[in-house]
C-alpha positions as CSV (number, residue, x, y, z in Angstrom):
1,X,13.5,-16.6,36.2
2,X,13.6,-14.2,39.1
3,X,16.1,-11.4,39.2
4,X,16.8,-9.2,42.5
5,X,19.0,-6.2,42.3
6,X,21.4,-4.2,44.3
7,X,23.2,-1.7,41.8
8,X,24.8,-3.7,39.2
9,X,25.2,-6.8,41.5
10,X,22.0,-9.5,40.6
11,X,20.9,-12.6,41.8
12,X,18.7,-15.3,39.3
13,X,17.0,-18.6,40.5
14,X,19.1,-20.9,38.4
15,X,16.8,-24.5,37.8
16,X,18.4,-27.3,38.2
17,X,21.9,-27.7,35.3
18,X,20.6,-24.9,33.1
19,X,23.7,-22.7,32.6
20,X,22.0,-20.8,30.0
21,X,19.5,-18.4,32.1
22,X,18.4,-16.9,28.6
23,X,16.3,-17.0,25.8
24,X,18.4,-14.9,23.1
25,X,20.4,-16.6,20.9
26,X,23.2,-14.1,21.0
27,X,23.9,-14.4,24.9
28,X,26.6,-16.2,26.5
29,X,26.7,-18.9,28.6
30,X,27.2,-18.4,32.0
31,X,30.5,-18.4,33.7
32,X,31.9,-20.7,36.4
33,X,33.2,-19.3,40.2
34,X,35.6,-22.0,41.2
35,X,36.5,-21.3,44.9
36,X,39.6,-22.3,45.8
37,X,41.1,-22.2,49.7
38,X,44.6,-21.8,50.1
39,X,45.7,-25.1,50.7
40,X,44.2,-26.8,48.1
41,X,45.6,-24.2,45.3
42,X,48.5,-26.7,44.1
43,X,46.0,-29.8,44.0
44,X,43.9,-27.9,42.2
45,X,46.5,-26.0,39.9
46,X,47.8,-29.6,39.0
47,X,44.0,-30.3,37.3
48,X,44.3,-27.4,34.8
49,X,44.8,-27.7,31.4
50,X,48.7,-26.7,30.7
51,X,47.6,-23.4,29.2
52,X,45.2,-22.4,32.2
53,X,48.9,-23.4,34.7
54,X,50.7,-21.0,32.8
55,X,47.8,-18.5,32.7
56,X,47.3,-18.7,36.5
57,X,50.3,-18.6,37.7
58,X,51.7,-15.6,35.2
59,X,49.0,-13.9,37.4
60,X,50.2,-15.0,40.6
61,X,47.1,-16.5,41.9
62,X,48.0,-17.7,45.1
63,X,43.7,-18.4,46.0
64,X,44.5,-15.6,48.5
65,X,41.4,-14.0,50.2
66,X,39.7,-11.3,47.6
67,X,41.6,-12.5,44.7
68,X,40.5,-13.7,41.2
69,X,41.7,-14.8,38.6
70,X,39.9,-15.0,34.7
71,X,40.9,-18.4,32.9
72,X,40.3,-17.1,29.0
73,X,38.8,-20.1,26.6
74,X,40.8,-19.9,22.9
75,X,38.8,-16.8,21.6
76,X,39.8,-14.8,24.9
77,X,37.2,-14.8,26.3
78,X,36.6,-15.9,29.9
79,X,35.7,-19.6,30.6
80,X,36.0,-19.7,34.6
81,X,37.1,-17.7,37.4
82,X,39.4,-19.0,40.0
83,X,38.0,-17.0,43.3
84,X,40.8,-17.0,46.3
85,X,38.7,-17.8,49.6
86,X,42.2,-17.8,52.1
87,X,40.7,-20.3,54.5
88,X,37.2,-21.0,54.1
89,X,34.4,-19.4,52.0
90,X,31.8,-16.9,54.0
91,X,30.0,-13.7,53.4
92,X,32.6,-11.7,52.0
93,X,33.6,-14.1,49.4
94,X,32.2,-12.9,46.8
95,X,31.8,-9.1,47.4
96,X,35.6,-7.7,45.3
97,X,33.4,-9.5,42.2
98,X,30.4,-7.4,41.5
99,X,33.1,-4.2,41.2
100,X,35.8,-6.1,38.9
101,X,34.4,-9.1,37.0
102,X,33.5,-8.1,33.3
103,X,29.6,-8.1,32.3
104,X,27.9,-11.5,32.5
105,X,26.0,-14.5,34.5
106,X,27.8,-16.8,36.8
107,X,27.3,-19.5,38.5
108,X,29.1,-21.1,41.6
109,X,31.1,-24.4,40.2
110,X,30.9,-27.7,42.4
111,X,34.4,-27.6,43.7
112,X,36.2,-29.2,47.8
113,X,35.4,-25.1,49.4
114,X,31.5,-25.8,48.7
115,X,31.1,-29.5,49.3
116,X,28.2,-30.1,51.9
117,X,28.0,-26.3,51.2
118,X,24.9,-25.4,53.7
119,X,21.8,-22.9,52.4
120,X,22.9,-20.8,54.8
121,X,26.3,-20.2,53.2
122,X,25.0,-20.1,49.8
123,X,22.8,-17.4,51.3
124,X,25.5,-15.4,53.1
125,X,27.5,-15.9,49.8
126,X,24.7,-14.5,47.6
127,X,23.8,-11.4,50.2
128,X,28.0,-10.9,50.2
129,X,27.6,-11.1,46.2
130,X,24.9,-8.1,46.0
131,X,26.6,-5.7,48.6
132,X,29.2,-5.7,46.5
133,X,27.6,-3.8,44.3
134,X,26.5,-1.7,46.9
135,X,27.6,2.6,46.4
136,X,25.5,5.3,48.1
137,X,22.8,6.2,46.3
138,X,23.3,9.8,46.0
139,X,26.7,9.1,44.3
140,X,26.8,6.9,41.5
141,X,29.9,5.7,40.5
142,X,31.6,7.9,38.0
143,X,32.1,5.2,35.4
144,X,29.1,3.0,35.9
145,X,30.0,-0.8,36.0
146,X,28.5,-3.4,34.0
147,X,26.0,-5.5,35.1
148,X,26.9,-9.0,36.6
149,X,24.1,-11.8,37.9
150,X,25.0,-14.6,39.8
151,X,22.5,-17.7,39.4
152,X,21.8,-19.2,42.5
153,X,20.3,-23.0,43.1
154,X,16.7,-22.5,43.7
155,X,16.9,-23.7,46.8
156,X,18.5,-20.7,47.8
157,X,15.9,-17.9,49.6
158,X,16.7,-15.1,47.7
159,X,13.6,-12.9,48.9
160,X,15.7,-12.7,52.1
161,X,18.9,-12.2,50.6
162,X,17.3,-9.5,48.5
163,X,15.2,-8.1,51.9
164,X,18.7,-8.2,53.9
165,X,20.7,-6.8,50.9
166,X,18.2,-3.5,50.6
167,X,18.0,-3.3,54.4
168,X,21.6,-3.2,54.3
169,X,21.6,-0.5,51.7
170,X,19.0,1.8,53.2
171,X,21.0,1.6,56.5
172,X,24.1,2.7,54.9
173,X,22.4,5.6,52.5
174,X,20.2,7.3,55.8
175,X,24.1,7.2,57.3
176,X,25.8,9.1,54.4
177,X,23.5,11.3,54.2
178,X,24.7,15.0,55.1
179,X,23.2,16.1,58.1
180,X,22.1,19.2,56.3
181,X,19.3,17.1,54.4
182,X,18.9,14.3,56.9
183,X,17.8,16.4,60.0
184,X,15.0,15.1,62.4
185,X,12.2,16.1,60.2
186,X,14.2,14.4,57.3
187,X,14.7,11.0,59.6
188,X,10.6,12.0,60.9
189,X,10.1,11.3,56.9
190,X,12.0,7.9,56.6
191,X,10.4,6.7,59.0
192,X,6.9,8.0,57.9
193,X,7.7,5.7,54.7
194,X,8.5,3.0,56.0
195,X,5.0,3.1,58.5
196,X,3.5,3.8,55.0
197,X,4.8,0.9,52.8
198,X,4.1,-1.9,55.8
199,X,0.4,-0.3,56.9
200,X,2.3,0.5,60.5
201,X,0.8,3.2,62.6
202,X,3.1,6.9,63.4
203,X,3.2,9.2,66.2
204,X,6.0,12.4,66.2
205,X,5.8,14.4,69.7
206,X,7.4,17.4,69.1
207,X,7.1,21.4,71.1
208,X,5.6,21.4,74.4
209,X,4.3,18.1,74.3
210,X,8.1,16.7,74.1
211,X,8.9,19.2,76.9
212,X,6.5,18.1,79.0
213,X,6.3,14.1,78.4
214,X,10.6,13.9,77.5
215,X,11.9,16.7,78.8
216,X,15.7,15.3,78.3
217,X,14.8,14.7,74.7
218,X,13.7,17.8,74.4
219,X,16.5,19.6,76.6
220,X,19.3,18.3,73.8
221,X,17.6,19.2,70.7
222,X,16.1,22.5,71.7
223,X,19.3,24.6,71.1
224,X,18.3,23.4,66.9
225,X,16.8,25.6,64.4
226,X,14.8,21.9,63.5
227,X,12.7,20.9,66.5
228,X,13.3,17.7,68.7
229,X,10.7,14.9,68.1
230,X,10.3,11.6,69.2
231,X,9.6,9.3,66.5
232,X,7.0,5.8,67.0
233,X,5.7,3.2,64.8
234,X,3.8,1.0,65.9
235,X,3.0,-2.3,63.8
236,X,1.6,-6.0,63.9
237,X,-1.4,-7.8,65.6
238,X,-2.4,-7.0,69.0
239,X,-2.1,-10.2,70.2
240,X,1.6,-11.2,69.3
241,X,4.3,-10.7,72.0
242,X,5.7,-7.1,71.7
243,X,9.4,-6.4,70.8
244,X,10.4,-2.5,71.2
245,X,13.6,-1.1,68.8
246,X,14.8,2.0,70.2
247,X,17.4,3.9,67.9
248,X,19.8,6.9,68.9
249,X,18.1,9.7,66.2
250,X,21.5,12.6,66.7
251,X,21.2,13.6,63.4
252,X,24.2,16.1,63.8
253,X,26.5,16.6,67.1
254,X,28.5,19.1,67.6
255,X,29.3,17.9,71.5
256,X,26.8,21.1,72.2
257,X,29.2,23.4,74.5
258,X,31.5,20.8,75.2
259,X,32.5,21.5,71.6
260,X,34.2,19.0,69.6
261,X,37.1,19.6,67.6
262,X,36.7,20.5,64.2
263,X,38.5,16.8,62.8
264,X,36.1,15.0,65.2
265,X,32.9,16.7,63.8
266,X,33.7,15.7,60.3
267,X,32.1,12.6,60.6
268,X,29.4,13.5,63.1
269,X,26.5,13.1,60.5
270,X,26.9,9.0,61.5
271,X,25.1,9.8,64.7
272,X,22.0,8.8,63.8
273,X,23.2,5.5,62.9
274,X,21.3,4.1,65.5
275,X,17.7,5.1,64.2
276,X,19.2,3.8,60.6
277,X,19.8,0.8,62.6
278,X,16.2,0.1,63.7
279,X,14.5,1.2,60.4
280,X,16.6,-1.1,59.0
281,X,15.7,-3.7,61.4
282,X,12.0,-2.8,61.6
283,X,11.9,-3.0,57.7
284,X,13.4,-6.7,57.5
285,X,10.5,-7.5,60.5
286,X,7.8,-6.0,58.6
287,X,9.0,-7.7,55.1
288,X,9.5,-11.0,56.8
289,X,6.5,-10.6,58.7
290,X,7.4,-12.0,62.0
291,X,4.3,-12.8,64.2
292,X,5.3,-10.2,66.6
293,X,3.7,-6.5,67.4
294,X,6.8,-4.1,67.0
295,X,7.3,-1.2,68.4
296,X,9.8,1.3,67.2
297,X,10.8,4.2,69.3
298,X,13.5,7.0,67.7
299,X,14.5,10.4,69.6
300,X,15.5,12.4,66.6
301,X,17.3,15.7,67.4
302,X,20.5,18.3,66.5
303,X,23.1,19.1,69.1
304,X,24.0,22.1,68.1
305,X,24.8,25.3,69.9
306,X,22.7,28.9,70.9
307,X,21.9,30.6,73.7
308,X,19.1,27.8,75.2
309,X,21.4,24.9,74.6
310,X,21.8,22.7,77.8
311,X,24.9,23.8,80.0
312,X,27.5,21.2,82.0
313,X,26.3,21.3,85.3
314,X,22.3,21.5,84.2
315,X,20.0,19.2,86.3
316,X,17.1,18.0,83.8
317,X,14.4,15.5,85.1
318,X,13.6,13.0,82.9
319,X,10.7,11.3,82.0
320,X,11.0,8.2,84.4
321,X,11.2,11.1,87.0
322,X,14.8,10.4,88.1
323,X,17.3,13.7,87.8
324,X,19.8,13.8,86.1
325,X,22.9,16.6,86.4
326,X,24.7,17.0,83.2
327,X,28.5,16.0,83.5
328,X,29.3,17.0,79.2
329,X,26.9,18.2,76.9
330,X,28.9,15.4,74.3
331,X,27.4,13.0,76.2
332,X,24.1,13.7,75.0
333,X,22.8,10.3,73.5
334,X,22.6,8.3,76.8
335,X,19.9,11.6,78.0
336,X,17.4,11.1,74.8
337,X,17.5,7.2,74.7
338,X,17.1,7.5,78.7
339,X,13.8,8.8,78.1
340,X,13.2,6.5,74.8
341,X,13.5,3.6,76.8
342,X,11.5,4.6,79.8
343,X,8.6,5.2,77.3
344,X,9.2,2.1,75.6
345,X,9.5,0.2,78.9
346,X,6.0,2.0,79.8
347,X,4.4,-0.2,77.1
348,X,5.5,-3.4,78.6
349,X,7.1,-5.2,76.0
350,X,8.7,-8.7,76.4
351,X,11.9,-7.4,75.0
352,X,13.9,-4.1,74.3
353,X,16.6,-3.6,71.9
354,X,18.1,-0.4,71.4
355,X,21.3,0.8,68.8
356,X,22.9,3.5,69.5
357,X,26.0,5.3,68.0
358,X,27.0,6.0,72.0
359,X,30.8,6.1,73.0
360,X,34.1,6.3,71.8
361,X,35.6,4.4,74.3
362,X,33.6,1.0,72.5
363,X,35.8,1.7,69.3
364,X,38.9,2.3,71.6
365,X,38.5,-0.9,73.3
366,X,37.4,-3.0,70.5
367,X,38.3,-0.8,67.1
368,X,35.2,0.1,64.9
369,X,34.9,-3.3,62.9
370,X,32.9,-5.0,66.0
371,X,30.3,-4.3,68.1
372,X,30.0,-3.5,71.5
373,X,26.7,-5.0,74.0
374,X,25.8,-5.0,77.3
375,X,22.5,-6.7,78.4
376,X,20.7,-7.4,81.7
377,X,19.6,-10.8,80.7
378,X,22.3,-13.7,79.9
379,X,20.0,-15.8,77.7
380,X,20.2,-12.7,75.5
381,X,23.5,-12.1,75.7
382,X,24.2,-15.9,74.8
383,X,22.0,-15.5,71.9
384,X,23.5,-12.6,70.6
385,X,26.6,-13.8,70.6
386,X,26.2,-17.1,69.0
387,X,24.2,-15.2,66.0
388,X,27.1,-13.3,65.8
389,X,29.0,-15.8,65.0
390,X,26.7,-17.3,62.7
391,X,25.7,-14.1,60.4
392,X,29.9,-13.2,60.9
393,X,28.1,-9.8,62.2
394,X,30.4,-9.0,65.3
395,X,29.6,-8.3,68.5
396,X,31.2,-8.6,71.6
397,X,29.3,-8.5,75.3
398,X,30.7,-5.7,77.7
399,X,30.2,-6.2,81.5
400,X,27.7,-4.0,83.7
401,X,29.5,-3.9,86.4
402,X,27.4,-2.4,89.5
403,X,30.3,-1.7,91.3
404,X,31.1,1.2,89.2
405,X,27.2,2.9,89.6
406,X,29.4,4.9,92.5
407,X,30.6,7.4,89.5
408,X,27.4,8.0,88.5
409,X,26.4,9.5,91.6
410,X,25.7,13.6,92.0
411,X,25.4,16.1,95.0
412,X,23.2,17.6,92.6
413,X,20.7,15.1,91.3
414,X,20.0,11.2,91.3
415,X,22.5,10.7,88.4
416,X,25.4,11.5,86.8
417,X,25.4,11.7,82.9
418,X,28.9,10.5,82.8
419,X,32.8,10.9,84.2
420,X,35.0,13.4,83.8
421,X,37.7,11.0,83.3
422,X,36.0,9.2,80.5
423,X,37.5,5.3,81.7
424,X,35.3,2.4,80.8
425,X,32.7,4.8,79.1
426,X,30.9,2.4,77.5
427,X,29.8,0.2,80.4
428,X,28.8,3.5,82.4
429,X,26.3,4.7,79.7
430,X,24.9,1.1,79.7
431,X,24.6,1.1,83.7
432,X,22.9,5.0,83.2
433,X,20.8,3.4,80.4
434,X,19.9,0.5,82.6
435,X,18.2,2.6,85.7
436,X,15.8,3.7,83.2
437,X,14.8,0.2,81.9
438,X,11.9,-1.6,83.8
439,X,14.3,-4.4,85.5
440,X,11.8,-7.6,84.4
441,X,11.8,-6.5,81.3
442,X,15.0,-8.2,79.3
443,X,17.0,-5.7,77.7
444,X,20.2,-5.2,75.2
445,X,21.7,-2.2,74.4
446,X,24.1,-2.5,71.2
447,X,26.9,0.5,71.0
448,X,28.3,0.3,67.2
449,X,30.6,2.0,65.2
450,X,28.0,2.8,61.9
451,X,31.2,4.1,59.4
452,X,33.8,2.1,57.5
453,X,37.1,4.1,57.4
454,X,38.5,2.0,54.8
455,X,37.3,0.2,51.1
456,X,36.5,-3.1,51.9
457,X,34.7,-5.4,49.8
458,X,31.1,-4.8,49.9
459,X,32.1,-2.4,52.7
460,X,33.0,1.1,51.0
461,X,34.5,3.7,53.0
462,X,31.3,5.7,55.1
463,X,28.1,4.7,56.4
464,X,28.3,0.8,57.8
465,X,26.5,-1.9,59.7
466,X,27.1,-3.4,62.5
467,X,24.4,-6.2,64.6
468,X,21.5,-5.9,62.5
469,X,22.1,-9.0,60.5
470,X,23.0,-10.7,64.0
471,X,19.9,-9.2,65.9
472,X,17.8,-9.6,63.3
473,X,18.7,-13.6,63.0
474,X,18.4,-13.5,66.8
475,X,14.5,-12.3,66.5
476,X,13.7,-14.8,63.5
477,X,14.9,-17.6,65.8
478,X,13.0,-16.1,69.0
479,X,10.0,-15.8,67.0
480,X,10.0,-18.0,64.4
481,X,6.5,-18.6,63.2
């Protein structure tokens, strides 16, 4: 037997009918998940046993999405669970269990929802399973739950639902972390352990060096008491195509003089979740290892405020050599992954993928539960999309429309940072991003929301995910060995 953990939410390789999963004489048999849709409640309510009706529908199940509902056998204790699916099962089927079922194995029952059920969905219902569990790790819950194991066909890869479900996790804990012990050294250590654990090479540039070689870099960290740095790993065989990850490394933003307001800043420690992004990303590439060399680029810096913080109005050359006059210091994350990509486009790489935490105005348009993109190469975008779909990770393509490039120009300098108006924000930092991006070279830039405002399940209120499942699928089928 294999187990895989995420909290209290586990995964076992269950062989062939054997409900048992256990040597010791005193332990239960394991439980049946009976997934039920909506419309096929009252043929299936009419199969129960008279006592199970009456039980069921006391409870108002209705087989409404994220509901359950614990048949008891005669000495109370349970014999199945109904699970409410709504319309069809998918990844979030199974994620309200982990946090409400009582201590115990289970197993999915052959029932109509998982007829012809693919691995694929067994494998999105398994990764769903152990998220559920998921809590930040520096917070345990107060009253710890019991544990709960779901058995699995052993068809069913659960190294990569395990390698997804603590990608996931890591993403999620380098986002909650304050900002007061996840600074760019602290993110400069992350990523130091995950070079360690995989054999990958590291490089930080940091002081004068930064100045000199990313001077836009170093112009929005320098007004922090912890220095700028650019981050790089480098991993894989020298003779495998090259993919570069490039992840927006704010680790705290307060707008720099363009303060925020205070409510705004309160979740401002989310604004490296474009660096947890990649590590995340990098770390399912290296554990898979896909036969490609990967290159992982992070500008890690504070924007704070002190008397050498960059000023609105400041004209800063970058690294690709174009100027660039600063329209709002808040607009700081297109200036360090200007130069990120210009370095990673230096290196010649057959793709470049880069997260970033970047603009409001993506959340506005679209709300924070899906993810905005913009790329320079429609096969990618096609891709990207359609994996969305499949991994039910969503992203949605913005437009870079040329014809707005006129904002971006400056009396002062080759470009503009950004509007003063703000409109269609999100599409001018991916047409500023794009003049610094070798134009052969295909390229997608992924603008997510990286924090759940709400309890979902297996999406607790703070740090989230958004297009690393999908990207990550995208890459597997790109590359597949």
């Amino acid at each position: 037997m294999t187990m895989l953990s995420l909290a209290n939410a586990s995964i076992t390789v269950m062989q062939g009918a054997d409900h048992g999963l256990t040597s010791s004489p005193d332990a239960l048999p394991a439980i049946p998940l009976r997934l039920i849709a909506e419309s096929d409640w009252q043929a299936v309510l009419a199969t129960l046993p008279a006592h199970h009706q009456s039980w069921a529908t006391g409870h108002q199940f209705k087989a409404a999405v994220n509901s359950h509902c614990l048949l008891p056998d005669r000495h109370g204790r349970p014999a199945e669970v109904l699970v409410g699916i709504g319309k069809q099962a998918g990844l979030w089927t199974l994620a309200a269990l982990p946090a409400t079922l009582p201590e115990g194995t289970y197993y999915l029952a052959d029932c109509p929802a998982l007829k012809d059920a693919s691995g694929e969905l067994l494998e999105k219902l398994a990764l769903g399973w152990m998220l559920g569990g998921y809590h930040y790790r520096a917070m345990p819950p107060k009253t710890p739950r019991p544990p709960v194991i779901l058995a699995m066909s052993a068809g069913v890869n659960l190294k990569a639902v395990h390698a997804l479900a603590t990608s996931i996790a890591w993403v999620r804990d380098l986002i909650m972390t304050p900002a007061n012990q996840m600074g760019p050294e602290q993110l400069a250590n992350e990523a130091a352990a995950l070079a360690k654990q995989f054999g990958a090479s590291l490089n930080i540039t940091m002081g004068e060096e930064l100045e000199r070689g990313f001077p836009l870099i170093h112009a929005v960290g320098k007004a922090s008491t912890q220095s700028p740095r650019l981050i790089c790993i480098n991993w894989g065989q020298a003779d495998k195509p090259l993919v570069a990850l490039v992840g927006k490394g704010v680790c705290f933003d307060t707008g720099g003089l363009n303060l925020k307001p205070g409510k705004y800043m309160l979740t401002m420690k989310m604004d490296m979740g474009g660096a947890a992004h990649v590590l995340g990303l990098a770390k399912l590439i290296m554990t898979a290892q896909l036969p490609i060399r990967l290159l992982v680029v992070i500008p890690a810096v504070e924007n704070a405020i002190g008397g050498n913080a960059m000023r609105p109005s400041d004209v800063i050359k970058s690294r690709s050599g174009q100027t660039v006059e600063v329209e709002n210091t808040d607009a700081e994350g297109r200036l360090i992954l200007a130069d990120a990509l210009h370095y990673a486009g230096e290196q010649e790489p057959e793709l470049i993928i880069d997260f970033a935490t970047l603009t409001g105005s993506a959340v506005v348009a679209l709300g924070g539960e899906i993810g905005v993109f913009l790329s320079n190469d429609d096969k990618l975008a096609s891709d990207a999309l359609a994996f969305a779909r499949v991994t039910e990770d969503p992203l949605w393509q913005l437009p870079l429309w040329e014809d707005y490039l006129e904002q971006l120009e400056s009396k002062s300098a080759d470009l503009l940072s950004c509007t003063a108006s703000g409109d269609g924000d999100a599409i001018l930092a991916g047409l500023f991003l794009q003049k610094f991006v070798p134009t052969a070279i295909p390229w997608i830039h992924l603008d997510v929301n990286p924090w759940h405002d709400n309890d979902r399940p297996g999406r607790p209120k703070g740090g989230g995910d958004l297009g690393v499942r999908a990207i990550y699928k995208l890459l597997q089928q790109r590359y597949a060995a």
